[in-house]
N, C-alpha and C positions, 0 to 999 in steps of 0.2 A: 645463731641468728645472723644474716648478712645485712648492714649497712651498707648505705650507699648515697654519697655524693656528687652532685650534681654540679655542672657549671655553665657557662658559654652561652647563655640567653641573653637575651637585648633587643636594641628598637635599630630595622633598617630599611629601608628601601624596593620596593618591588623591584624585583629579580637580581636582589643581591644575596648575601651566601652569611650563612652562621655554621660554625663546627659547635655541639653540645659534646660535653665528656660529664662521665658518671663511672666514677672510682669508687670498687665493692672493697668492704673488708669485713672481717667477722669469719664467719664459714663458711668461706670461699669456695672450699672444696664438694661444699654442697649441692650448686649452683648448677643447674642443670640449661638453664636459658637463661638471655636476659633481652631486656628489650624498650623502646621507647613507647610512651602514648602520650595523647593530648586530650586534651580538654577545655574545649572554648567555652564560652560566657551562655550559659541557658541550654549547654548539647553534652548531652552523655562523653564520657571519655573513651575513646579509641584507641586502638593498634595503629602505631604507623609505621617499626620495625622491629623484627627481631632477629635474636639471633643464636644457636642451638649452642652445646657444647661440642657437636659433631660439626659446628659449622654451617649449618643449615638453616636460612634465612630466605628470611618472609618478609615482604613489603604490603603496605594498604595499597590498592589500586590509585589513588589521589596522590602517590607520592612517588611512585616507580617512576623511573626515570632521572630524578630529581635530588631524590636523597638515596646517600649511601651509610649503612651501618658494617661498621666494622669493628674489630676489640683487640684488645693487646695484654694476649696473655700474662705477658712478663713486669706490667702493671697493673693487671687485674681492673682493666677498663675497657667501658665500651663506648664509642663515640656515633655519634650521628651526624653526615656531615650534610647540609641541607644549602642546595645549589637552586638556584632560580627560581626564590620564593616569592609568594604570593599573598595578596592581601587575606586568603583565605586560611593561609596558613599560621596565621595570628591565634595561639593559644598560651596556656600552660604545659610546661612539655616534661613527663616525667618519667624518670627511669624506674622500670619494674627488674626483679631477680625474682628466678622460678630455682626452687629447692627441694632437693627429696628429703628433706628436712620440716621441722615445724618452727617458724611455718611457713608453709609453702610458695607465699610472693611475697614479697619485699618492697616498699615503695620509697623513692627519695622525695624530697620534701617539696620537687616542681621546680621548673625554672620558664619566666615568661621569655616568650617570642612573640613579639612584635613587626609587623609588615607592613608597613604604611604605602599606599597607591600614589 
């Protein structure tokens, strides 16, 4: 099974910047994606990046341009680094792992972001 810890949430500023990190451990090698979502107050939770074991990453349309996902192999983490935020972007923000294992996603326990206008 892979854990995962989440960090780098907080309260800041329209169009100021947060970096989130989310360190996997467990069966790492399992790990076939991993990737962030959110979840605001009264809205289904969404995709806002991911990113493959090949590398191959995906953004939500609301965030392209804006946030970048990247990972470091050699710490077994994936960060999100979110640039000219917006009051919109105010959720819970949490890291999922996709495994060819059981069971197959992983969730971390959330981290808020806060974006005050």
């Amino acid at each position: 099974q892979v854990q995962l810890a989440e960090s780098g949430g907080g309260l800041v500023q329209a169009g100021g910047s947060l970096r989130l990190s989310c360190a996997a451990s467990g069966s790492i090698f399992s790990i076939v994606a991993m990737g962030w979502y959110r979840q605001a107050p009264g809205k289904q939770r969404e995709l806002v990046a991911d990113i493959t074991s090949g590398g191959t990453i995906n953004y939500s349309n609301s965030v392209k341009g804006r946030f970048t996902i990247s990972r470091d192999n050699a710490k077994n983490t994936v960060y999100l680094q979110m640039n000219s935020l917006k009051p919109e972007d105010t959720a819970v923000y949490y890291c999922a792992a996709d495994s060819s294992w059981y069971p197959p996603r992983s969730w971390g326990q959330g981290t808020q972001v806060t974006v005050s206008s």
